[in-house]
C-alpha positions in Angstrom: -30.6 4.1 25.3 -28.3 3.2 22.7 -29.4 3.5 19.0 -29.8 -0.2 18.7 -31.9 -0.3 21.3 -34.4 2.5 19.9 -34.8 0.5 16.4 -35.3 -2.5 17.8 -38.5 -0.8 20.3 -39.5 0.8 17.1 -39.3 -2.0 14.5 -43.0 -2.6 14.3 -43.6 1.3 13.7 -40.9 2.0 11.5 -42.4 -1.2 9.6 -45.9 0.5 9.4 -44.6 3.9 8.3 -42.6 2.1 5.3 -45.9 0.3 4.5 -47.7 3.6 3.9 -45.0 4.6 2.2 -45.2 1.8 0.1 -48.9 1.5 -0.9 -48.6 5.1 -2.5 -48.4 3.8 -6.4 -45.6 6.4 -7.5 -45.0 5.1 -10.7 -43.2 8.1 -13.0 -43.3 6.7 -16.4 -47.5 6.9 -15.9 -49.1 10.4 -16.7 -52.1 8.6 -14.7 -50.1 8.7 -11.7 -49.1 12.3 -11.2 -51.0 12.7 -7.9 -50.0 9.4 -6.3 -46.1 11.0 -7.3 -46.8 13.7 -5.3 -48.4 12.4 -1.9 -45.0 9.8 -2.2 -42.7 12.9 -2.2 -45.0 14.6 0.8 -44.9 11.1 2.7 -41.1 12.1 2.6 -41.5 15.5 3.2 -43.0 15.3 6.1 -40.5 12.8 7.1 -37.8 14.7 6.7 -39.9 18.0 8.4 -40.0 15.6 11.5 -36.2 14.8 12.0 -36.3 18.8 12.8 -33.4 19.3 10.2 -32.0 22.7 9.7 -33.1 23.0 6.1 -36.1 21.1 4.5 -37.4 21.4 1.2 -39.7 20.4 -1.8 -38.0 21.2 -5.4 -40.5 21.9 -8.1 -38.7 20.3 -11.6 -40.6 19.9 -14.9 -41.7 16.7 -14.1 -41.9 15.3 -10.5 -40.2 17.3 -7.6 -37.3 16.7 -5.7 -37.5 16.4 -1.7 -34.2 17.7 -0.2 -32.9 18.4 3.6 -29.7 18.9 5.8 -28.1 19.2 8.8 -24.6 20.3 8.9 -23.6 22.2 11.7 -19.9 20.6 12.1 -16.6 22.3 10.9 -14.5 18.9 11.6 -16.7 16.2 10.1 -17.3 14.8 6.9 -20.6 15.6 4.6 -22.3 12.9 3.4 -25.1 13.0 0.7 -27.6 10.4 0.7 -29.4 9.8 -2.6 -32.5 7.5 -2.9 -35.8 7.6 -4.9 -39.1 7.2 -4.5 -40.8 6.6 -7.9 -41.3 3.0 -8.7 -41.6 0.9 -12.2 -45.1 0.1 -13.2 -46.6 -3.1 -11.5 -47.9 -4.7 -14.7 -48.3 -7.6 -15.7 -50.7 -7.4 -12.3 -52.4 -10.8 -13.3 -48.4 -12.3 -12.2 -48.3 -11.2 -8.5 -49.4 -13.3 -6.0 -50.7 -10.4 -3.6 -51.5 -6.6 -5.0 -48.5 -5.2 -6.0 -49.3 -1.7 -4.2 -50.7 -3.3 -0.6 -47.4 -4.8 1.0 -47.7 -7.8 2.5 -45.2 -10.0 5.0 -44.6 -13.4 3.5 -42.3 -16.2 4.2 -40.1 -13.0 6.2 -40.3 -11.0 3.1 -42.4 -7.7 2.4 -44.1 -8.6 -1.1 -44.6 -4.8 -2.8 -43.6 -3.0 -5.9 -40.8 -0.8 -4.5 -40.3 -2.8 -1.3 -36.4 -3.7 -2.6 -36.5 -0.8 -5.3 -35.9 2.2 -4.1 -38.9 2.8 -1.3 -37.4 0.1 1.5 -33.9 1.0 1.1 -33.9 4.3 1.3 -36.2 4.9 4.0 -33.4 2.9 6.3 -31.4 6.1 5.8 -34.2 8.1 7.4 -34.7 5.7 10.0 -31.5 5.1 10.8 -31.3 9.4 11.3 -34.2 9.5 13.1 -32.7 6.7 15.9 -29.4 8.5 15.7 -31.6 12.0 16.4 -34.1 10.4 19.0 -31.4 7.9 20.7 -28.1 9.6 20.8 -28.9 13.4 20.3 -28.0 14.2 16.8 -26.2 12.4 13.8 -22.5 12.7 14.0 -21.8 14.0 10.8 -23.3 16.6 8.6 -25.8 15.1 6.4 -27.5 16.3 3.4 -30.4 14.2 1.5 -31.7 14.5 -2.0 -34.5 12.0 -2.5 -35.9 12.3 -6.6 -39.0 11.2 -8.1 -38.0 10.3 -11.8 -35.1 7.9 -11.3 -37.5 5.1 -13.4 -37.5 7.4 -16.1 -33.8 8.3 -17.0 -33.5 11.2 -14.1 -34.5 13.9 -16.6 -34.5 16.7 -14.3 -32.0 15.7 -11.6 -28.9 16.2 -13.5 -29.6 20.3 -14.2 -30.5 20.6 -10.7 -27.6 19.4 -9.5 -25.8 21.3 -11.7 -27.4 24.3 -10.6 -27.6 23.4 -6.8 -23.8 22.7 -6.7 -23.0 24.2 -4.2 -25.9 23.6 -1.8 -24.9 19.8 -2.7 -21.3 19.7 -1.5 -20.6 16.8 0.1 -17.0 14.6 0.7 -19.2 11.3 0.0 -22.8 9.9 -1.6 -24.6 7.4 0.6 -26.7 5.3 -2.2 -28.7 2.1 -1.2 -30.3 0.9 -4.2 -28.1 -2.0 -5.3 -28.3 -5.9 -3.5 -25.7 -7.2 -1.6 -24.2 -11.0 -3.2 -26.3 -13.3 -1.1 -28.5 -13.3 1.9 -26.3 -13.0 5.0 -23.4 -12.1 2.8 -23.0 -8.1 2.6 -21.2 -7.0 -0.2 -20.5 -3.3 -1.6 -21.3 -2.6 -5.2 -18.3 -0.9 -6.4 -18.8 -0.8 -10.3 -22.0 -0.3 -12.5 -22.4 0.0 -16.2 -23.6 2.3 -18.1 -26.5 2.8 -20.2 -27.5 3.8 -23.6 -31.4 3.2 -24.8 -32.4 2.8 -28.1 -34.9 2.3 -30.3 -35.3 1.8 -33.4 -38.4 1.8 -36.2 -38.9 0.0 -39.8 -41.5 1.6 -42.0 -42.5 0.1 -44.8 -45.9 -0.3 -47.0 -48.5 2.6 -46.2 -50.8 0.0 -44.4 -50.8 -3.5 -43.9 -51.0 -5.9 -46.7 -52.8 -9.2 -47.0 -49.8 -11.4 -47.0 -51.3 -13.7 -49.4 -51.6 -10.8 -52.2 -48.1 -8.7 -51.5 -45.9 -11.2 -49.5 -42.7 -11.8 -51.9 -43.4 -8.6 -53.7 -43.4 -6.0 -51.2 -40.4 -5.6 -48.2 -41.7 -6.6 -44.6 -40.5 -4.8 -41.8 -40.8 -7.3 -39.1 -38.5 -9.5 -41.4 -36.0 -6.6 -42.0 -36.1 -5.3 -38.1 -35.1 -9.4 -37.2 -32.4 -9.2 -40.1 -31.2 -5.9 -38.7 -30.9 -7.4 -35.2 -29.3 -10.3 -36.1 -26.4 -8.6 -37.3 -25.3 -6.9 -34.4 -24.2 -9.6 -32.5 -21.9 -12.9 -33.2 -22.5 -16.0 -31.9 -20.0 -15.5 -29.4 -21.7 -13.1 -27.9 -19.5 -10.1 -29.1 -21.2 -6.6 -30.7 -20.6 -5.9 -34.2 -20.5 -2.2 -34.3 -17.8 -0.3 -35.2 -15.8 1.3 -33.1 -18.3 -0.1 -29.7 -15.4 -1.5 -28.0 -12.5 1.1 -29.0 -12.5 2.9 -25.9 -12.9 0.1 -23.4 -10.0 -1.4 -21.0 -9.2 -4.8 -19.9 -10.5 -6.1 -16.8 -7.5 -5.5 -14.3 -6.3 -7.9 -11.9 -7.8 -6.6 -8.7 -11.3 -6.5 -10.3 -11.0 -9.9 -11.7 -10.2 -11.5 -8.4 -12.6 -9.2 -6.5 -15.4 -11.5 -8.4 -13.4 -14.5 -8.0 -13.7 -13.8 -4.4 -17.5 -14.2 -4.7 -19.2 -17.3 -4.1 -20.8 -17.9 -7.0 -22.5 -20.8 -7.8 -23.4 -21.1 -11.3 -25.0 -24.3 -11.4 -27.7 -22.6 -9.2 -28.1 -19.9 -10.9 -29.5 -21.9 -14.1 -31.8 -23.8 -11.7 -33.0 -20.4 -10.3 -33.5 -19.0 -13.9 -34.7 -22.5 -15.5 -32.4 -22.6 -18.1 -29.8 -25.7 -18.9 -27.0 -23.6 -20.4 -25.9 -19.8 -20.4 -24.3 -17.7 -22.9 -22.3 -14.7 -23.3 -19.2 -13.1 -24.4 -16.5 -15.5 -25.7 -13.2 -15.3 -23.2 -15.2 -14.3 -19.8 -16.7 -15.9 -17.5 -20.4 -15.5 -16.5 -19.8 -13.2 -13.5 -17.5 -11.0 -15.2 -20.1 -10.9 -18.6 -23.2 -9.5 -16.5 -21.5 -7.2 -14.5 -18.3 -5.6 -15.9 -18.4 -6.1 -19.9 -20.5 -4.0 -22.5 -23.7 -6.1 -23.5 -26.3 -5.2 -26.1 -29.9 -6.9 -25.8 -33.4 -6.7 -27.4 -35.5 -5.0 -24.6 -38.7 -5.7 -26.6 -40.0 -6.3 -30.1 -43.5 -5.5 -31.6 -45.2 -5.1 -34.8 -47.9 -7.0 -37.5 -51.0 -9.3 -35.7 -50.8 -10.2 -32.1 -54.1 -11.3 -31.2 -55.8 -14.5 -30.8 -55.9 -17.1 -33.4 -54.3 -16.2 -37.3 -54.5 -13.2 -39.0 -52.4 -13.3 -42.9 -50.8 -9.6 -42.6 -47.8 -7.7 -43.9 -47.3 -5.1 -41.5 -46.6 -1.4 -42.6 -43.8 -1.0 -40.0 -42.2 -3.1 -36.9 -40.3 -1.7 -33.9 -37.6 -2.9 -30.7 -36.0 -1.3 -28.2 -32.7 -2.3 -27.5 -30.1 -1.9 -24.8 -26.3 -1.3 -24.4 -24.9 -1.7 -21.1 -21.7 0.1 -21.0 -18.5 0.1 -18.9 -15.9 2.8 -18.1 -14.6 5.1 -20.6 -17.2 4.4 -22.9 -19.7 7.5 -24.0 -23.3 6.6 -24.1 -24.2 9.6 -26.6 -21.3 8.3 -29.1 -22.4 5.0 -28.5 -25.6 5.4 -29.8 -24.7 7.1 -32.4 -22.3 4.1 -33.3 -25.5 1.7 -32.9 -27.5 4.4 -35.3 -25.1 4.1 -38.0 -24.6 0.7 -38.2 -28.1 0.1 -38.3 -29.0 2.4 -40.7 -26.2 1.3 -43.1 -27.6 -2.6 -42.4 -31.0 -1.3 -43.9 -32.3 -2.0 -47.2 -33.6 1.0 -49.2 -37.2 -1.0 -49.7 -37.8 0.5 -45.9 -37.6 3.5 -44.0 -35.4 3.3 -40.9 -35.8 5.7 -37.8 -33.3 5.2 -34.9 -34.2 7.2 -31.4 -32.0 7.9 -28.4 -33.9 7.4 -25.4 -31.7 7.8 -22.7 -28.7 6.9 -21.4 -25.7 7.3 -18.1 -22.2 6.1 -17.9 -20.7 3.5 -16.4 -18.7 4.1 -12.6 -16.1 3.0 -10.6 -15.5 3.8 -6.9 -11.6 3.7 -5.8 -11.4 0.6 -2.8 -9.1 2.4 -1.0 -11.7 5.7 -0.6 -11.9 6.1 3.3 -15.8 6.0 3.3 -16.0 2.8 1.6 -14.2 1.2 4.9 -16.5 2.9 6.8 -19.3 1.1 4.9 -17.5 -2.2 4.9 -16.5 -2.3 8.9 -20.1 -0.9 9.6 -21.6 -4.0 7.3 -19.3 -6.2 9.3 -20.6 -5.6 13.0 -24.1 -5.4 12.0 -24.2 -9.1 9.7 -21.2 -10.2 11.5 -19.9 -11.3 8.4 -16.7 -10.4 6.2 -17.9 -7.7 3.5 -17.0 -8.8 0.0 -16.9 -6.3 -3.3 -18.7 -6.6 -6.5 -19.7 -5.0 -9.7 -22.8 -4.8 -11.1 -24.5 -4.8 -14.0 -27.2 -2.8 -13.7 -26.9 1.0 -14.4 -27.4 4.0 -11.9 -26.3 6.9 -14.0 -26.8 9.9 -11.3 -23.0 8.1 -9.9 -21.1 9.0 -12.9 -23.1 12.1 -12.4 -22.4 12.4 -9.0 -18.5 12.6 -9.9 -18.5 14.8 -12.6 -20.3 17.5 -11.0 -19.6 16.9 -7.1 -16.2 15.4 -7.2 -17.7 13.6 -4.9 -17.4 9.1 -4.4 -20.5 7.3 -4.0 -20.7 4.4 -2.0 -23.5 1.8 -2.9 -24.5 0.0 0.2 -27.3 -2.0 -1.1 -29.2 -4.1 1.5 -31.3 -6.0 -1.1 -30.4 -9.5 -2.7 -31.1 -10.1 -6.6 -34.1 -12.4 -5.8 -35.6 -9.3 -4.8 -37.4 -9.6 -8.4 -37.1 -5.8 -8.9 -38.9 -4.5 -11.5 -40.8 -7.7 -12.1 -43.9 -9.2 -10.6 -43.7 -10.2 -6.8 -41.1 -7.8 -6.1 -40.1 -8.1 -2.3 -37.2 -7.3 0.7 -36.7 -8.9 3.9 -38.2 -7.6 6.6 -34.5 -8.0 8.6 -32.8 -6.6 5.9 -34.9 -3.6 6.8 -34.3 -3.3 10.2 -30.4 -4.3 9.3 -30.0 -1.4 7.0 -31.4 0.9 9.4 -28.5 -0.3 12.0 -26.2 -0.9 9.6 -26.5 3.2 8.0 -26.1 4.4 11.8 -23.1 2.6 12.4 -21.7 4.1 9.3 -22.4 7.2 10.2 -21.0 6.8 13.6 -17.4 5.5 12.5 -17.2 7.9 10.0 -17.4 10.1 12.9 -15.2 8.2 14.9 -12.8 7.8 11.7 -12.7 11.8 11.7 -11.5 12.2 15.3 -8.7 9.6 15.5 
């Protein structure tokens, strides 16, 4: 029996297994959900304990644990490292989704669930796809290692120092990551850039309680007013930040990525209609693809402050608050661009308020070399499986562990995401189709197996 031919008599099983999987509510960030954390790491725990690896084990951290195994019992093959998680983002607003958020359901070929796309459902191909390679052709043909984490919806807090201080036990010539989308149904495509990260946020204090509006308004500052001022004044209208120093360290576009996106078929009329909007906007002097996925941005994650209930209520409030985002590209340094963003916003405040900048968290932005022998492998194993022509793409979303991943490892990720970006990660009615499941399975086997192959020629 060939591998292909064991997924596709296990399909409806490996379905059910990911659908426990996915009705565990793992979400991180919630204190509430510490238990529900756990029983997701055991689901994979026991998974892994099933594929009879040679090493298996659960990794206590300060917050949520890590679930590790291997298998590497060849001198003359390539390691690879697969990294996934299996902590999700909350499901709220609930009142949004269409079906619960933590029972998946199969609708219109598409498993509705939060984590279905995000992380749960593209991870657990890699497992599938080692269990077929185990069950169907004796054994996977390279030595594997896998590292699956629980607090990647929180920053990683606690994945960094362990793999710092598991380097060695983490050695590997590659990183397997699904957890990107490809450019389109049908149309595979390898995610070879993402952009950093740095997370602010930033306070206004002002008055020692709120104030009728009526009484103090003109007399007294009002924070909400000076946080919108503030804001204002870190951007132009063309789109470009107005920090010092934020763009000092960061290098033109070359050639090869600029026509890797031209390569894309984008169509950006449709990407207004699927958004609703009649125009875009962005940095002056690039074009839309190029703006979301390979120049630094800075954005307004959330504002808050004063009265926000139901009808009117005349208040000056004591303080107002946002969180704000940078999205960061090669050479720049989160940490130094934060503290970029905390100086200019501190010398854009008035002394009538207190200001209070915080660093949240933050990752840097990668590149993986399209020459590396393992991203060929992906690409050729993408190509018999969709039996389409793989295309390359930068994103703009951030996965910090990859920067990570380089610094410590030496090691190049590959990002074979089997998603699509109407996925609706991290929002309401998040979802992955059901055949890019089964696809991702195949298509991580065949990897696997031409690396193999690749190694022996």
């Amino acid at each position: 029996m060939t591998t292909n031919e064991f997924i596709e008599q296990h399909k409806e099983h490996f379905l059910d297994e990911l659908f426990t999987f996915l009705r565990i509510p793992s979400v991180s960030t919630d204190s509430s959900r510490k238990i529900e954390v756990e029983q997701a790491a055991d689901f994979l725990l026991n998974q892994l304990i099933s594929l009879k690896l040679s090493k298996v084990e659960r990794y206590e951290t300060q917050g949520h644990p890590i679930v590790y195994g291997e298998h590497c019992p060849f001198d003359d093959q390539p390691t690879v490292l697969i990294y996934g998680h299996y902590d999700v983002q909350p499901s709220d607003p609930d009142h949004l989704w269409d079906t619960p958020p933590f029972e998946p359901t199969i609708k219109d070929g598409k498993i509705y669930a939060r984590g279905a796309s995000d992380d749960k459902g593209q991870s657990f191909t890699h497992v599938k796809a080692l269990q077929s390679l185990i069950e169907a052709d004796g054994g996977v043909p390279v030595n594997i290692k896998i590292l699956v984490e629980g607090e990647e919806e929180i920053g990683s807090p606690n994945l960094v120092p362990f793999i710092e201080s598991h380097k060695d036990m983490l050695q590997c010539d590659m990183v397997l990551i699904s957890d990107t989308s490809m450019f389109g149904l049908d149309q595979p495509s390898i995610t070879f850039g993402l952009r950093g990260l740095a997370y602010m946020e930033v306070e206004v204090v002002g008055p020692n309680r709120d104030l009728h509006s009526g009484v103090y308004g003109g007399a007294v500052e009002n924070p909400l007013n000076v946080l919108c001022e503030i804001i204002a004044q870190l951007k132009d209208k063309d789109g470009v930040v107005q920090i010092p120093g934020f763009y000092d360290k960061v290098e033109a576009l070359t050639l090869e990525d600029r026509q890797a996106m031209a390569d894309l078929p984008f169509d950006e009329i449709a990407y207004k209609s699927s958004l609703d909007v009649d125009a875009l906007h962005g940095e002056k002097g690039y074009n839309t693809l190029e703006r979301a996925s390979a120049r630094p941005t800075l954005d307004v994650n959330g504002i808050w402050g004063g009265y926000q209930g139901e009808g009117a209520k005349t208040v000056l409030p004591s303080k107002a608050n946002a969180k704000i985002s940078m999205r960061l590209v090669p050479n720049q340094d989160p940490h130094e661009i934060a503290r970029l963003f905390e100086q200019q916003v501190l010398s854009l405040a008035p002394d009538t308020v207190k200001v209070r900048v915080t660093e949240h968290h933050g990752g840097y932005a990668s590149r993986t070399d399209l020459n590396f022998y393992g991203l060929k492998a992906a690409a050729s194993a993408f190509e018999e499986v969709y039996q389409n022509p793989v295309l390359f793409s930068m994103e703009g979303g951030s996965i910090p562990i990859v920067a990570d991943f380089k610094r410590v490892l030496g090691a190049e990720s590959i990002l074979m995401g089997f998603g699509v970006t109407s996925d609706a990660i991290h929002s309401p009615n998040e979802s992955f189709h059901v055949k890019d499941f089964y696809r991702g399975i195949k298509t991580s086997a065949r990897f696997f197996q031409l690396l193999a192959e690749d190694a022996k020629a």
